[in-house]
Biotite code that builds the C-alpha atoms (Angstrom):
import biotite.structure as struc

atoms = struc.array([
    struc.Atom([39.428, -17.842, 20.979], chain_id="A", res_id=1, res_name="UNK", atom_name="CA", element="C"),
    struc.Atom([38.943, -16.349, 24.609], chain_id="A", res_id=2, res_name="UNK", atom_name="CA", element="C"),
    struc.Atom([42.669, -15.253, 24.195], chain_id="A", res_id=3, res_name="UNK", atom_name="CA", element="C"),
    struc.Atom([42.454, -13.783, 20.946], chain_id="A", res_id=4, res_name="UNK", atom_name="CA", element="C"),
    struc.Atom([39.460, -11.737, 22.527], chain_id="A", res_id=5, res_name="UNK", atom_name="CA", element="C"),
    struc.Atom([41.553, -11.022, 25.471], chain_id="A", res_id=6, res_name="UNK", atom_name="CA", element="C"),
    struc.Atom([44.384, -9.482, 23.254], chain_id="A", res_id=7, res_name="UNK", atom_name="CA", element="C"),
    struc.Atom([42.116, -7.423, 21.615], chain_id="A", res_id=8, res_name="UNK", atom_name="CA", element="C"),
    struc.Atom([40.572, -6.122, 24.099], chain_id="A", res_id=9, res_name="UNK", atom_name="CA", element="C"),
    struc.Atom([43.404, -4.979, 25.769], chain_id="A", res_id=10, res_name="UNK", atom_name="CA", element="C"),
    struc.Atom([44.345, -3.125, 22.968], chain_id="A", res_id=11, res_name="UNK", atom_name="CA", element="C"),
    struc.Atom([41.215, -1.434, 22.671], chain_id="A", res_id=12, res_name="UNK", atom_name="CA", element="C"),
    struc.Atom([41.276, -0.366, 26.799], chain_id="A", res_id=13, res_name="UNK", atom_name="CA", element="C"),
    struc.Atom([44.663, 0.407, 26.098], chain_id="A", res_id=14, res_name="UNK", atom_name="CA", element="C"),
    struc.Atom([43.883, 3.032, 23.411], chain_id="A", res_id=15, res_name="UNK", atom_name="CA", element="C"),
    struc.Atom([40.751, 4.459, 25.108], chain_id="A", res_id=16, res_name="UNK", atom_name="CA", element="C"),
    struc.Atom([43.386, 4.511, 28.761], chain_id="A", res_id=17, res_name="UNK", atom_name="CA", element="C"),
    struc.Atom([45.383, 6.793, 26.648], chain_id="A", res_id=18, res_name="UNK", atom_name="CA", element="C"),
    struc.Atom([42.943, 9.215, 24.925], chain_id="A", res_id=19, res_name="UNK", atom_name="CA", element="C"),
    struc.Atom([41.337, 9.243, 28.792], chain_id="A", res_id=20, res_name="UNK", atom_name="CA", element="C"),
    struc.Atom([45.532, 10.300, 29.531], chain_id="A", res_id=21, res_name="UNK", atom_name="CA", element="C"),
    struc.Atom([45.178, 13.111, 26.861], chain_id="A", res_id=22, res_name="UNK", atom_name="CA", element="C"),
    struc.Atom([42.284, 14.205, 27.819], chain_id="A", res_id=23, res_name="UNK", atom_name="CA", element="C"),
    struc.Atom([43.771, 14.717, 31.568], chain_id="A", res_id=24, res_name="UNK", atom_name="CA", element="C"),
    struc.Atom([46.487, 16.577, 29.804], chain_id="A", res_id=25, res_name="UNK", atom_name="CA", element="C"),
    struc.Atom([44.058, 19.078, 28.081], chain_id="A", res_id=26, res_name="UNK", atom_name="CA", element="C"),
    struc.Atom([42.053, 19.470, 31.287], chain_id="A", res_id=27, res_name="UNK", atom_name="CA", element="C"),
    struc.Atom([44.865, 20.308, 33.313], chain_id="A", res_id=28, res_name="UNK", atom_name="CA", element="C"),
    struc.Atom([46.275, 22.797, 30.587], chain_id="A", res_id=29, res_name="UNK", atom_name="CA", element="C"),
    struc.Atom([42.589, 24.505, 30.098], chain_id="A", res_id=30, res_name="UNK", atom_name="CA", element="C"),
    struc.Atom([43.041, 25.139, 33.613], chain_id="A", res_id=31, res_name="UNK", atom_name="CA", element="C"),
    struc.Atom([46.436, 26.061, 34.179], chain_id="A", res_id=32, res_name="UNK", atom_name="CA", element="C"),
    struc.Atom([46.107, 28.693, 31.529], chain_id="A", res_id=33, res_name="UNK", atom_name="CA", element="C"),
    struc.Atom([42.593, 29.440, 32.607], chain_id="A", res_id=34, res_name="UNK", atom_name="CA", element="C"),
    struc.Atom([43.837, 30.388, 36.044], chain_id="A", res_id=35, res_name="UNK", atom_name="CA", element="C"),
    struc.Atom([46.899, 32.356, 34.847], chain_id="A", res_id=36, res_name="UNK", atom_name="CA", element="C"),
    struc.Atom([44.910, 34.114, 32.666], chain_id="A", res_id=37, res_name="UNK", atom_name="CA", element="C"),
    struc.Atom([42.676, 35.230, 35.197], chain_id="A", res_id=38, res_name="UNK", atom_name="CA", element="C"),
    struc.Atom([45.614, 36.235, 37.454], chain_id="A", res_id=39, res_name="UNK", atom_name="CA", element="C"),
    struc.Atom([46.698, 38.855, 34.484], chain_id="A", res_id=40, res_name="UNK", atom_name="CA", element="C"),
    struc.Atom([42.884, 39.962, 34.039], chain_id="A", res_id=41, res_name="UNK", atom_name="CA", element="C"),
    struc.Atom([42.218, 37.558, 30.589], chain_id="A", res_id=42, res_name="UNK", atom_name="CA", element="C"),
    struc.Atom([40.824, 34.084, 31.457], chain_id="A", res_id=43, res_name="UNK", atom_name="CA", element="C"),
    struc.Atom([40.575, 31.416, 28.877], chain_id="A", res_id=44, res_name="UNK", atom_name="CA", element="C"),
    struc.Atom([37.735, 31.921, 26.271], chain_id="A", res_id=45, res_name="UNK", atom_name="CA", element="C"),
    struc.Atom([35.375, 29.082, 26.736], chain_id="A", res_id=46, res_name="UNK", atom_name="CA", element="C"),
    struc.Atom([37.608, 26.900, 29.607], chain_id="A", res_id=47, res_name="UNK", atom_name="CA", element="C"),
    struc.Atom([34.366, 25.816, 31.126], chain_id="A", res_id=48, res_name="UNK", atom_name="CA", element="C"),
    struc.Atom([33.144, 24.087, 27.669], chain_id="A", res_id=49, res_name="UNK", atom_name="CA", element="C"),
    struc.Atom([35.986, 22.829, 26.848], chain_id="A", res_id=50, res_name="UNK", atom_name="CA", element="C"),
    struc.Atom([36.670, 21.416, 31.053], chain_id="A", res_id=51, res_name="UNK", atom_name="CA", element="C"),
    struc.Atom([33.168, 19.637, 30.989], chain_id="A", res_id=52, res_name="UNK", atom_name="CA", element="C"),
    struc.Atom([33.481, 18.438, 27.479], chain_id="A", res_id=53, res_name="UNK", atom_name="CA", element="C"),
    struc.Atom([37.054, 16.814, 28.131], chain_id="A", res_id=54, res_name="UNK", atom_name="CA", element="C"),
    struc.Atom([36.023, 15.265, 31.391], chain_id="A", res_id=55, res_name="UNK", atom_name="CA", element="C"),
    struc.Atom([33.255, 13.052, 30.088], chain_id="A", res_id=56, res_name="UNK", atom_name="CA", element="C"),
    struc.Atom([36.458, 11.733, 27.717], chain_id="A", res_id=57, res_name="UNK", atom_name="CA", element="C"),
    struc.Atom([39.127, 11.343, 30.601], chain_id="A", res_id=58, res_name="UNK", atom_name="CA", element="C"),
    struc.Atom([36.661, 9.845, 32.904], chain_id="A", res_id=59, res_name="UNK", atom_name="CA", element="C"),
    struc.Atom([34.672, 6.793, 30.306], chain_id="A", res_id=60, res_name="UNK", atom_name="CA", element="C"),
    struc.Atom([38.210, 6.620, 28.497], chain_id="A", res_id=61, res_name="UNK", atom_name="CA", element="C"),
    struc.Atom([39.964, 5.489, 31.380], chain_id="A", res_id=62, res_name="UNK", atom_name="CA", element="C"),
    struc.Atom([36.832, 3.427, 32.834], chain_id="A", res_id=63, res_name="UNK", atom_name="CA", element="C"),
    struc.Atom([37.546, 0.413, 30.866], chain_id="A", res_id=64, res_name="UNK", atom_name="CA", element="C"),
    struc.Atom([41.362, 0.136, 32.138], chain_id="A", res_id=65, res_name="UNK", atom_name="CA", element="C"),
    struc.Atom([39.976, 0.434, 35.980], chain_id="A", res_id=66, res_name="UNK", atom_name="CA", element="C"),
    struc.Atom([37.578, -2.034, 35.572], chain_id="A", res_id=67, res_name="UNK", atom_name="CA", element="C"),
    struc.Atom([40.162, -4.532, 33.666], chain_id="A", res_id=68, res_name="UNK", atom_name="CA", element="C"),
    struc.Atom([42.774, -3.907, 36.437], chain_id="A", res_id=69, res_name="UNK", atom_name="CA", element="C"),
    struc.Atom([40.252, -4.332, 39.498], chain_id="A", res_id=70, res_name="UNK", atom_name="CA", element="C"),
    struc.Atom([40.961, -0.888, 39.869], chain_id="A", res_id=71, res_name="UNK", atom_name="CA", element="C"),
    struc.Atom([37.013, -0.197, 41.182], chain_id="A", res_id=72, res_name="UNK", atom_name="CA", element="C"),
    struc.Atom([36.083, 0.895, 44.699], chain_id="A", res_id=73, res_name="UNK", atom_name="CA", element="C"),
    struc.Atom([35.612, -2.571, 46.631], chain_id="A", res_id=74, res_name="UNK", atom_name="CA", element="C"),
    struc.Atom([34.382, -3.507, 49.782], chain_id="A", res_id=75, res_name="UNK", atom_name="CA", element="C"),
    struc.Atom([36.448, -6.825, 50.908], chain_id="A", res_id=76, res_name="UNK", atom_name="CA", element="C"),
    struc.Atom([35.125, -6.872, 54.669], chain_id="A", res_id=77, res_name="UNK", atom_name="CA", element="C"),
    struc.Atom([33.696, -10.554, 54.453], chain_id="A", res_id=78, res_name="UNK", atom_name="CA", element="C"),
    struc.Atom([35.665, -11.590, 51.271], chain_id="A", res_id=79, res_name="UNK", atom_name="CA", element="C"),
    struc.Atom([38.132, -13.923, 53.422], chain_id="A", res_id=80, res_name="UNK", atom_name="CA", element="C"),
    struc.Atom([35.528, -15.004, 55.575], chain_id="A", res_id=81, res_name="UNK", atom_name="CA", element="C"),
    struc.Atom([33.399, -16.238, 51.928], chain_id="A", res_id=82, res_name="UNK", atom_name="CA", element="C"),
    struc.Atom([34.109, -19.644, 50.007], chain_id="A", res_id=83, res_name="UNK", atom_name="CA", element="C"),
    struc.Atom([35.912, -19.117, 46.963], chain_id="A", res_id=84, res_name="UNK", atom_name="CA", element="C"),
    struc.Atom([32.462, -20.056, 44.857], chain_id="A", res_id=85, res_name="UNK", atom_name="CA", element="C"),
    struc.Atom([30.905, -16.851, 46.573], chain_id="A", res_id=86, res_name="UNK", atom_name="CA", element="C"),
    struc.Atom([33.609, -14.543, 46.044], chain_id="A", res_id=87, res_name="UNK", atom_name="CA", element="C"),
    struc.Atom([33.543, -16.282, 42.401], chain_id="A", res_id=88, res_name="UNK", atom_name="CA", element="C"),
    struc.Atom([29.745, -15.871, 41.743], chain_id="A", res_id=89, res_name="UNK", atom_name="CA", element="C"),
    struc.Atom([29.856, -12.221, 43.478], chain_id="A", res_id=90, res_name="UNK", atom_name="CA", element="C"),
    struc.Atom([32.503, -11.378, 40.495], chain_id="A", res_id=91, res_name="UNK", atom_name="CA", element="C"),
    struc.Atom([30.481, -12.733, 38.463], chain_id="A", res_id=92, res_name="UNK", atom_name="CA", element="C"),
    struc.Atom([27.442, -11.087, 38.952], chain_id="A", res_id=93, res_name="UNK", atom_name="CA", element="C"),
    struc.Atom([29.629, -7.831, 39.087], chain_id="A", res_id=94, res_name="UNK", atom_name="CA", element="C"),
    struc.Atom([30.894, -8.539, 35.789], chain_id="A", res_id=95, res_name="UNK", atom_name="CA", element="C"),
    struc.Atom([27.202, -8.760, 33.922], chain_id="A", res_id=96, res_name="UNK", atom_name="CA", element="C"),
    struc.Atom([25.438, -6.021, 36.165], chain_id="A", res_id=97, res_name="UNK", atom_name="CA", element="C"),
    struc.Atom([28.850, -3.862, 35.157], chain_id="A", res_id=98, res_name="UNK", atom_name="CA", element="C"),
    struc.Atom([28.246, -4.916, 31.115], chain_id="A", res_id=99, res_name="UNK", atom_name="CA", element="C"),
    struc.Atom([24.826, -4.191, 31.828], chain_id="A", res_id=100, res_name="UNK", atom_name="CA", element="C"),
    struc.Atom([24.837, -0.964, 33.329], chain_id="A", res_id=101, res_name="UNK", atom_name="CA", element="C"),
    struc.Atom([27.746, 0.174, 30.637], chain_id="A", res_id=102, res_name="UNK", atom_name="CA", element="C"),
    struc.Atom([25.546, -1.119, 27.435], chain_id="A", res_id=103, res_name="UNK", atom_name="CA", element="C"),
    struc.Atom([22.526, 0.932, 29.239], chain_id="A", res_id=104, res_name="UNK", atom_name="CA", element="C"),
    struc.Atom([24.800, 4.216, 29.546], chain_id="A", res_id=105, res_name="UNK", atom_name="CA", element="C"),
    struc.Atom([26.216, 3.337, 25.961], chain_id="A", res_id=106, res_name="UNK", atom_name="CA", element="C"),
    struc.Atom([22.563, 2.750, 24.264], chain_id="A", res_id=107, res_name="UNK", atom_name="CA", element="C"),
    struc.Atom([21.046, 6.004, 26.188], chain_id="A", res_id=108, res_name="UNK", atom_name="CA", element="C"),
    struc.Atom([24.048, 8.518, 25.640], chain_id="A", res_id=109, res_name="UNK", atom_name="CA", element="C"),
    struc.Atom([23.721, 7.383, 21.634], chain_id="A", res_id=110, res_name="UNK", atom_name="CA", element="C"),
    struc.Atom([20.201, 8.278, 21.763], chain_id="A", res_id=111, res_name="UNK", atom_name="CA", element="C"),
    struc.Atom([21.053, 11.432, 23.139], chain_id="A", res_id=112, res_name="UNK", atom_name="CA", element="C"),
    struc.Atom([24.222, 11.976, 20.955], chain_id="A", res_id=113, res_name="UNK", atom_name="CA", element="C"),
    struc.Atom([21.944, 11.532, 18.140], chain_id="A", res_id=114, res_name="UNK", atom_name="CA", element="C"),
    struc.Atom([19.042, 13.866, 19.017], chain_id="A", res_id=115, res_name="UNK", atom_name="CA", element="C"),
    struc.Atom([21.743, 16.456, 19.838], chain_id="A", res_id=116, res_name="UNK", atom_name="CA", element="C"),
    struc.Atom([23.247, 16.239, 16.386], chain_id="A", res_id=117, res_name="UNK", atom_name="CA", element="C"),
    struc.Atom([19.986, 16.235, 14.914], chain_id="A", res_id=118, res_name="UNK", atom_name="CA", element="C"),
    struc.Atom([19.274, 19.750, 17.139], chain_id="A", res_id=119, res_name="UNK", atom_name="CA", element="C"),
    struc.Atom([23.145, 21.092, 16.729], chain_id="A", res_id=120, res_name="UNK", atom_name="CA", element="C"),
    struc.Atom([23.091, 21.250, 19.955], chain_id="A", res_id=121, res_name="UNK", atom_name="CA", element="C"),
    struc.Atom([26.236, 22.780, 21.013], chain_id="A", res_id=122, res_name="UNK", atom_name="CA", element="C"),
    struc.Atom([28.236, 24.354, 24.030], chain_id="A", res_id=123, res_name="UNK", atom_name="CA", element="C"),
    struc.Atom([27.085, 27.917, 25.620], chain_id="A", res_id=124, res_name="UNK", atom_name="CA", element="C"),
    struc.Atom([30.594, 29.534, 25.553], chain_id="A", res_id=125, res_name="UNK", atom_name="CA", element="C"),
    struc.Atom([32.519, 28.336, 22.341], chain_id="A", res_id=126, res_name="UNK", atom_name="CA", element="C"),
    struc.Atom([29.934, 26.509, 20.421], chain_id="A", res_id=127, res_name="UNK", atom_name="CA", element="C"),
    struc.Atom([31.385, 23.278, 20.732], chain_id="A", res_id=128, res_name="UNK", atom_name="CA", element="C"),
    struc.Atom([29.117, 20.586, 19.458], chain_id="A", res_id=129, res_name="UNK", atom_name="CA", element="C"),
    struc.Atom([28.225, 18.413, 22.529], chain_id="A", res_id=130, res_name="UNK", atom_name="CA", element="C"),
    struc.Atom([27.459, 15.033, 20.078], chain_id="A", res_id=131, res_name="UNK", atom_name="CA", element="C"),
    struc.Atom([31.496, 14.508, 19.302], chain_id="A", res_id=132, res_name="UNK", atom_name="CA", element="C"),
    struc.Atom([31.601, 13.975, 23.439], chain_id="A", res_id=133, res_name="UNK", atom_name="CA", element="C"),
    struc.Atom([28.253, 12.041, 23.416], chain_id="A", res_id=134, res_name="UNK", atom_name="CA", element="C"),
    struc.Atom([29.684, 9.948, 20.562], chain_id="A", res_id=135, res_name="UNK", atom_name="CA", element="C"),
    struc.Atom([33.190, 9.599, 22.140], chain_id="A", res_id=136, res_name="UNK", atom_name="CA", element="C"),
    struc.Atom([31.883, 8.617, 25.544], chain_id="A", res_id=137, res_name="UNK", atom_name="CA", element="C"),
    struc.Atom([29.469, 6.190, 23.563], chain_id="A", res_id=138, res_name="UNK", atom_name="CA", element="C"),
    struc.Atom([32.639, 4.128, 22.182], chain_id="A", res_id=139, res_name="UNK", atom_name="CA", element="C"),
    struc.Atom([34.623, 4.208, 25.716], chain_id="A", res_id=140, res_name="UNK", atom_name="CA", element="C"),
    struc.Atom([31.027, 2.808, 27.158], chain_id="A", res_id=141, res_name="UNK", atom_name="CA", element="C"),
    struc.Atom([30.975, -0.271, 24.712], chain_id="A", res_id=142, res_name="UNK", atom_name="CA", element="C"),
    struc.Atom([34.599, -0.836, 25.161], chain_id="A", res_id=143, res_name="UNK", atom_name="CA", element="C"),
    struc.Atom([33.601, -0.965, 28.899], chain_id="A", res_id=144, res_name="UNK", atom_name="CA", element="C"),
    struc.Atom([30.718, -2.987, 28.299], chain_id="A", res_id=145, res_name="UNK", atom_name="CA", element="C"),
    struc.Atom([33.198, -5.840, 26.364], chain_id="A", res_id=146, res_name="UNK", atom_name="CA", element="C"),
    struc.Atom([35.802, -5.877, 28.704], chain_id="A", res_id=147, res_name="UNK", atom_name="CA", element="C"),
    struc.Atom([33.370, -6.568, 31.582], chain_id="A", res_id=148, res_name="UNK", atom_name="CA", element="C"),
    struc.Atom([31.687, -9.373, 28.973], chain_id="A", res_id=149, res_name="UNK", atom_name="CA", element="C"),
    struc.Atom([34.642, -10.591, 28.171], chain_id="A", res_id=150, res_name="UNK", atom_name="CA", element="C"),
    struc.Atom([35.857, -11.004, 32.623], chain_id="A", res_id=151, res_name="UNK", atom_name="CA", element="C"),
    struc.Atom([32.652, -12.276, 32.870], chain_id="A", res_id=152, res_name="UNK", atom_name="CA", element="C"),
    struc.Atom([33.084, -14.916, 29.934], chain_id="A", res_id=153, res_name="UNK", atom_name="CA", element="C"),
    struc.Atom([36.392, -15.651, 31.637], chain_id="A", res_id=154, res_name="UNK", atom_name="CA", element="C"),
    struc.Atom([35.334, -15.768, 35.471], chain_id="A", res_id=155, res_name="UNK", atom_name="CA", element="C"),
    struc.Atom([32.377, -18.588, 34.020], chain_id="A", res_id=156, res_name="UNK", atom_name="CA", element="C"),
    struc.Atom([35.377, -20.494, 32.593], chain_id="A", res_id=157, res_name="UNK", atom_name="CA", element="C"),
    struc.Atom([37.175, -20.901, 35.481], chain_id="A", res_id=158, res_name="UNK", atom_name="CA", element="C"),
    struc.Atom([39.627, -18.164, 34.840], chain_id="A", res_id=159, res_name="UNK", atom_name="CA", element="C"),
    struc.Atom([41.023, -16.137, 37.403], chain_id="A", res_id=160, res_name="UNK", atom_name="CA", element="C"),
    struc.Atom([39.705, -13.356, 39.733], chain_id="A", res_id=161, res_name="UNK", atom_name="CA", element="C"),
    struc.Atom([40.355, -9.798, 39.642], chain_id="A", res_id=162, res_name="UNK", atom_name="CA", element="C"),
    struc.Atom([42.889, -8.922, 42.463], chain_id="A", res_id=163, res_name="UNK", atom_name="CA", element="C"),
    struc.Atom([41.067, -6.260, 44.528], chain_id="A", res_id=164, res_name="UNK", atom_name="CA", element="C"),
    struc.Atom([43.691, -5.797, 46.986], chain_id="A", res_id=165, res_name="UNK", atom_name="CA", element="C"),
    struc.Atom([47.466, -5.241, 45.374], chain_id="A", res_id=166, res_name="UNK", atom_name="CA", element="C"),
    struc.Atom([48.841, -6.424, 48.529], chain_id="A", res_id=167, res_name="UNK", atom_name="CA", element="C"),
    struc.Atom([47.696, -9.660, 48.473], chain_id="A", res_id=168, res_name="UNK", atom_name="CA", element="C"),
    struc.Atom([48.085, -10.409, 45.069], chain_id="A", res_id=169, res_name="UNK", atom_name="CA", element="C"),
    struc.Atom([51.680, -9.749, 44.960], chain_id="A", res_id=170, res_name="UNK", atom_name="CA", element="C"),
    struc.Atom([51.477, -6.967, 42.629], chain_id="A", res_id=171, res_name="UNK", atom_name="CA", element="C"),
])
């Protein structure tokens, strides 16, 4: 069951790792031709919408992928000097304050995609409705939210720990 979970959810982080990919794409093009433009006198219509917009995509999209390949900011100083159990149980606890902390982001930013839609709320420059990103960075926050339930499910069952440093895990 935990493996059929597993393969799901990697196809899920997969697909919101690539939309966060596309996004990067559409950022960096915005801004290349935003830049050009501005070099010949005729900057991109609305490049600051569409920038902010796509960067709450690129950066929950690919959030999901980090946190499955231990891919977070970690501070290792005493982790050799700990017994296995405490590195364990620190991962652990990392894993459900993580799930936690992505369902809270997920529940608020759907409140918030929700009043916006209600308001048509919608970007300064090139009225671009704000609720498709609120709804989009919704998704990639419960896909977070699993993954991290789903390592800490894992961790609890003996399974083994992320590898924080790629040097010492042989990767």
């Amino acid at each position: 069951m935990v493996a059929t979970l597993r393969r799901t959810a990697d196809r899920l982080i997969h697909l919101a790792a690539v939309i966060g990919a596309v996004a990067l794409i559409v950022e960096l093009g915005v801004i290349l031709v935003d830049v050009v433009g501005r070099y010949f006198g005729a900057p991109l219509t609305g490049a600051q919408d569409i920038s902010t917009m796509t960067l709450a995509v690129l950066v929950f999209g690919a959030m999901a992928l980090c946190d499955r390949t231990g891919g977070h900011i970690s501070v290792d100083v005493f982790e050799r000097r700990f017994p296995e159990w405490l590195n364990r149980a620190g991962d652990i606890v990392g894993a459900a304050l993580g799930a936690a902390v992505f369902a809270g982001i997920a529940w608020t930013v759907w409140e918030s995609a929700g009043l916006s839609q209600m308001l048509n709320l919608r970007t300064n420059i090139i009225d671009l409705p704000k609720w498709w990103f609120q709804w989009a960075v919704v998704v990639f926050s419960v896909i977070t939210a699993l993954g991290m339930v789903l390592r800490f499910v894992e961790l609890c069952l003996g399974g083994p720990r992320p590898a924080h440093d790629l040097a010492e895990s042989g990767e």
